[in-house]
C-alpha positions, 0 to 999 in steps of 0.5 A: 494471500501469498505473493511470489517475488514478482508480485511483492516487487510491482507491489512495492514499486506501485507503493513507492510510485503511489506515495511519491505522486501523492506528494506526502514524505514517509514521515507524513503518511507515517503520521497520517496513518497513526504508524512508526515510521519502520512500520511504514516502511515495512508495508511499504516494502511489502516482504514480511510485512503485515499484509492488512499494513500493506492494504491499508498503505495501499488504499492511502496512497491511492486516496492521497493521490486522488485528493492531490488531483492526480491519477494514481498508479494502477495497482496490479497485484492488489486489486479489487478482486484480490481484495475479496480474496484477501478478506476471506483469509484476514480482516481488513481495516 
């Protein structure tokens, strides 16, 4: 699954929204995740980024939002549908 520049831009933008409305620092989801903090920071910026990083950062700041009893930002780009997609091109966690 391959994004143009304005997809891997929404992306990280509903990334960093997610995560900061989940309330938890880059150290904290880092540690949560079982990820070094430049890893984490790679998914979250999404460019050259391993794409199962990217949905498994994605599905953790969603959950995290949720758990904080918020309402997470929709993402646009990897949705439900994209989902399938991409698990018939890599093995999501």
């Amino acid at each position: 699954m391959s994004l143009n520049e304005a997809e891997r831009q929404r992306t990280k933008d509903e990334l960093a929204r997610n995560l900061e409305l989940s309330g938890l620092s880059e150290v904290a989801a880092a540690a949560a995740l079982g990820y070094a903090p430049d890893r984490l920071r790679d998914a979250l910026s999404v460019d050259g980024a391993d794409p199962v990083d990217v949905w498994e950062v994605r599905d953790f700041v969603e959950r995290a939002v949720r758990e904080s009893g918020r309402e997470p930002v929709a993402f646009t780009v990897l949705t439900e549908d994209a989902r399938v997609r991409a698990e018939g091109w890599f093995p999501l966690r």
